[in-house]
C-alpha positions as CSV (number, residue, x, y, z in Angstrom):
1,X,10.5,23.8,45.1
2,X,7.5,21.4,43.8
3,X,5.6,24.7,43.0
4,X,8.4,25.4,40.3
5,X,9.4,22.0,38.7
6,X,5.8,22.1,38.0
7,X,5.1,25.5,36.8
8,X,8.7,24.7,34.7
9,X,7.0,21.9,32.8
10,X,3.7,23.5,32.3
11,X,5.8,26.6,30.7
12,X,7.9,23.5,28.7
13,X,4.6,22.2,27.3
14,X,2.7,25.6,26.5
15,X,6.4,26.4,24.3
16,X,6.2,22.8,22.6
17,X,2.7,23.0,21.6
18,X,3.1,26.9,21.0
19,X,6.2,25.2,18.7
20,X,3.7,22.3,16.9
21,X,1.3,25.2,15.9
22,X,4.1,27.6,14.5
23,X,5.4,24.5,11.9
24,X,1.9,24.2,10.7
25,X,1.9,24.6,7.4
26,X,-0.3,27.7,5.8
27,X,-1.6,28.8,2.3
28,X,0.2,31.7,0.9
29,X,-0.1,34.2,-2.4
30,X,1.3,31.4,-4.9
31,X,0.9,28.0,-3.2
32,X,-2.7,26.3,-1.8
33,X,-2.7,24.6,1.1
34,X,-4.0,20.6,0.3
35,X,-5.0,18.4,3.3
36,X,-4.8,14.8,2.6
37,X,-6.4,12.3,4.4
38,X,-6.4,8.7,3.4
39,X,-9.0,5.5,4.9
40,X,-10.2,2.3,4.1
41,X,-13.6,1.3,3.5
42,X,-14.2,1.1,6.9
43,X,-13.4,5.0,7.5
44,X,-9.7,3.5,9.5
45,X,-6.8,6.1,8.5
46,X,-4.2,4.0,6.3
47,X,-0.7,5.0,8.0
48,X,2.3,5.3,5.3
49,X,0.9,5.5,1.9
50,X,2.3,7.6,-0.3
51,X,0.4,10.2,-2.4
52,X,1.5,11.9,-5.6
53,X,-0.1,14.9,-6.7
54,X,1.4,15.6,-10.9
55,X,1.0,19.1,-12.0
56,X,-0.4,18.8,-15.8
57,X,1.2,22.1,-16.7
58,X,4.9,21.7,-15.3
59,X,5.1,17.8,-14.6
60,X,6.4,18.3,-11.8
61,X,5.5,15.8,-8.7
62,X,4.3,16.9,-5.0
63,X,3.5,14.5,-2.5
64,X,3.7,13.3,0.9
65,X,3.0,9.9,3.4
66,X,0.3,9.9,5.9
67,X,1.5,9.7,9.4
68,X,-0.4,7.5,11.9
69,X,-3.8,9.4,11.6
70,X,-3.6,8.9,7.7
71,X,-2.9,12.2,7.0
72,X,-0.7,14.8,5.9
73,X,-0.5,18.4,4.6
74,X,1.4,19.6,1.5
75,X,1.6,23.1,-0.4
76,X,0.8,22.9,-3.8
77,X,1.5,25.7,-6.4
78,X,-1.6,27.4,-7.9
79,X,-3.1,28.0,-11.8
80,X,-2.5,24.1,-12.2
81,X,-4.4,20.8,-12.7
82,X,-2.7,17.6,-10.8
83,X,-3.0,14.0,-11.8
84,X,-3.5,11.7,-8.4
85,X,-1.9,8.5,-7.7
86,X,-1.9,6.5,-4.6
87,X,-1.0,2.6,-4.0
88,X,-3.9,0.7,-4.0
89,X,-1.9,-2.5,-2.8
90,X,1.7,-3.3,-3.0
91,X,3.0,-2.0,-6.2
92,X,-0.4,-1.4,-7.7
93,X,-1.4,2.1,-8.7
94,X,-4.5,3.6,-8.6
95,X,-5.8,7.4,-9.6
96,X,-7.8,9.5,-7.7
97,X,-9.8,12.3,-9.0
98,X,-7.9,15.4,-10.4
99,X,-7.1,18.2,-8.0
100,X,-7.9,21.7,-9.7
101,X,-6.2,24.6,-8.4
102,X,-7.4,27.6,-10.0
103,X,-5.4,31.1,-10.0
104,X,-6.2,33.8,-7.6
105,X,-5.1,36.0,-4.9
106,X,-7.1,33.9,-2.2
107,X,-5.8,31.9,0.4
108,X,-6.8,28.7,-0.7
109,X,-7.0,25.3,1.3
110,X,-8.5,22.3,0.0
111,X,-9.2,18.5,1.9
112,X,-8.7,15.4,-0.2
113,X,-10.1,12.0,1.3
114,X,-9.1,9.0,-0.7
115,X,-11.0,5.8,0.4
116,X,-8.7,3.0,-0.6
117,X,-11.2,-0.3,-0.9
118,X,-8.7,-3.3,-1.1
119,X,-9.6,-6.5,-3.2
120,X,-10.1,-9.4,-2.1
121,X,-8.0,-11.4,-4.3
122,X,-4.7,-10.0,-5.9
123,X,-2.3,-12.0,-7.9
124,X,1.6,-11.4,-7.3
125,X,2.6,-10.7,-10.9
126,X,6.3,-10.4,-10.2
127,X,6.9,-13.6,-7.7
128,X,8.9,-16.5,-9.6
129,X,10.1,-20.5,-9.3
130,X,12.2,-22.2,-10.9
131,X,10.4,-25.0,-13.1
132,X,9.0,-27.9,-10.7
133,X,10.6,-26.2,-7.8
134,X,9.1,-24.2,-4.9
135,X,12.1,-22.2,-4.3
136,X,11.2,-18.2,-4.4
137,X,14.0,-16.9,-7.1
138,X,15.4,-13.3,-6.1
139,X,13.8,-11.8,-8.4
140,X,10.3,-12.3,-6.1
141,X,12.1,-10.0,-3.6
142,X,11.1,-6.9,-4.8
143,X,7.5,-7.7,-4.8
144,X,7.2,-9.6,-1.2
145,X,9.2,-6.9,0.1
146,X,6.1,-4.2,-0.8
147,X,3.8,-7.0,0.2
148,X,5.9,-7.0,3.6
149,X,5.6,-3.2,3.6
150,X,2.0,-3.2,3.1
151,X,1.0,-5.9,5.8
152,X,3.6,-3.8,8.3
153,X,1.4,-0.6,8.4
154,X,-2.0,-2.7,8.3
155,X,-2.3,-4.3,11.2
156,X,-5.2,-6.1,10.7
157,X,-4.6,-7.6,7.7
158,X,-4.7,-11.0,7.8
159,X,-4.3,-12.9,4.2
160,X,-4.0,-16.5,2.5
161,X,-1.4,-17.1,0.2
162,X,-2.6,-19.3,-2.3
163,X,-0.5,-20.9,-5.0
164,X,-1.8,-22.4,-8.6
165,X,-0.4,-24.4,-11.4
166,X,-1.0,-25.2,-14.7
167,X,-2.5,-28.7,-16.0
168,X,0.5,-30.0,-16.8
169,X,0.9,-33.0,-15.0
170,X,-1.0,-35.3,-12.3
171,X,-2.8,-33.8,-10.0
172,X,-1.8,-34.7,-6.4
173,X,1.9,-33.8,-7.7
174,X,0.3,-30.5,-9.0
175,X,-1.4,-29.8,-5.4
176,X,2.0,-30.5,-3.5
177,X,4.2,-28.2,-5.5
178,X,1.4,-25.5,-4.8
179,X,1.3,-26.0,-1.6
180,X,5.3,-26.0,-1.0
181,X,5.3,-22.8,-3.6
182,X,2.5,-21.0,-1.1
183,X,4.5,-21.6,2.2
184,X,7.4,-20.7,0.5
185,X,6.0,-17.1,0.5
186,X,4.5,-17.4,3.8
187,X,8.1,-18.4,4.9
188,X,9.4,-15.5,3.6
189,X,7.0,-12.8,5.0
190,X,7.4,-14.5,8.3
191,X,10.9,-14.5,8.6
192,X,10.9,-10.7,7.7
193,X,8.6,-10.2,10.7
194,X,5.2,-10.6,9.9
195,X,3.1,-12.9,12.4
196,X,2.4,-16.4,11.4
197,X,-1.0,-16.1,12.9
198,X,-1.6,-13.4,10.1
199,X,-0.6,-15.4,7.2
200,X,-2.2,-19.3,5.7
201,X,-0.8,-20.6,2.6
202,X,-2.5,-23.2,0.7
203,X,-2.3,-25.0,-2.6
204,X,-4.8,-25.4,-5.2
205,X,-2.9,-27.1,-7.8
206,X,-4.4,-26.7,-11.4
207,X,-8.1,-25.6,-10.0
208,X,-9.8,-22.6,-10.7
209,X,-7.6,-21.4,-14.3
210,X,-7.2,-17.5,-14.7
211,X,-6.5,-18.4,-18.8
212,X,-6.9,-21.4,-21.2
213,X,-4.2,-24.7,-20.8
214,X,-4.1,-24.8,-24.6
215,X,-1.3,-21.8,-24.8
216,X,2.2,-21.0,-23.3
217,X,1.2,-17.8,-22.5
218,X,-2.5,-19.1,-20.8
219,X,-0.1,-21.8,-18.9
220,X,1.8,-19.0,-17.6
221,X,-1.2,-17.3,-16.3
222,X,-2.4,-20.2,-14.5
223,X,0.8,-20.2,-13.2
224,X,0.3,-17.9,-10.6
225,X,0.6,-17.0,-6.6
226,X,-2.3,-14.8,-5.3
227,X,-3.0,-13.5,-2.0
228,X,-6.7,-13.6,-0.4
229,X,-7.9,-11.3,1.9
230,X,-9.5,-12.6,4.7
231,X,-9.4,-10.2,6.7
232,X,-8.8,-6.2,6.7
């Protein structure tokens, strides 16, 4: 009886890998086969990041989202040139080098590494307060949702969020309003389930100016959330 419960789940596991190699996806006559892989600049595979591939001919868009080994496999029609896009971090879009397919009656496949080297400082264009307040409008969502996203699939990441104001004002009130505005988006990335331990938040006040104080639009600037990398 133990002999054929055995032999029963060693002839279950031959037909699922048997299964596994059937759904691999092959070149054929009009499509080539691309595989994608995507890493860091430490050569770790990046889990969920999406990869566009944008046919100069047609305009039409392929893609796919590596799986836990940073890859994935996609067929891509021949006798075209694609534009590559890939997030670089959050909402940020970078391009990778073209993909040229050329036209013939070979079975083409074709690997694609993309080596996605994060920055070390990136400022959260889209995150907003009201005047004098540290209060994240709903606007900000969309943008600390991707950040979210991001910090989900990399594991490692560990970041300071560090928030900036204009010169407008005294100082120390300057440095508490950072400050509040900073954990205000820590608060936020925590709640939706990222580890405290992974995030600091600190304010700087009116130091360090991206743009001149003598404009509107260089207050603005200065204005600013960003989010150091300390750790990837």
């Amino acid at each position: 009886m133990f002999t054929m419960k055995k032999t029963f789940v060693l002839f279950t596991l031959v037909c699922l890998a048997l299964l596994a190699n059937a759904q691999e996806l092959q070149p054929t006559d009009n499509d080539a086969l691309l595989k994608v892989s995507v890493m860091d600049d430490k050569n770790t595979p990046m889990a969920s990041e999406k990869v566009s591939f944008e046919s100069e001919k047609t305009k039409k868009v392929y893609g796919g989202t590596t799986d836990a080994n940073g890859k994935f496999d996609i067929l891509i029609p021949k006798g075209c040139i694609y534009d590559v896009k890939y997030r670089q971090f959050t909402s940020d879009a970078a391009y990778g080098k073209k993909v040229n397919v050329p036209t013939t009656t070979d079975l083409l496949t074709f690997n694609y590494v993309i080596r996605v080297s994060l920055p070390k400082t990136y400022t959260l264009n889209n995150v907003f307060f009201d005047t004098g307040l540290s209060t994240l409008r709903k606007e900000s969502n969309k943008e600390l949702d991707e950040l979210f996203d991001f910090m989900s699939h990399q594991k490692n990441l560990v970041i300071e969020v560090a928030g900036y104001t204009d010169n407008v004002g005294n100082d120390a009130d300057n440095l508490k309003l950072s400050q509040a505005r900073a954990e205000s988006v820590r608060s936020y990335l925590v709640k939706k389930g990222i580890g405290a331990d992974r995030i600091q938040a600190k304010g700087y006040g009116s130091a360090d100016p991206v743009a001149s104080n003598d404009t509107p639009q260089g207050k603005q600037q200065n204005r600013r959330t960003e989010i150091h990398i300390l750790k990837s």
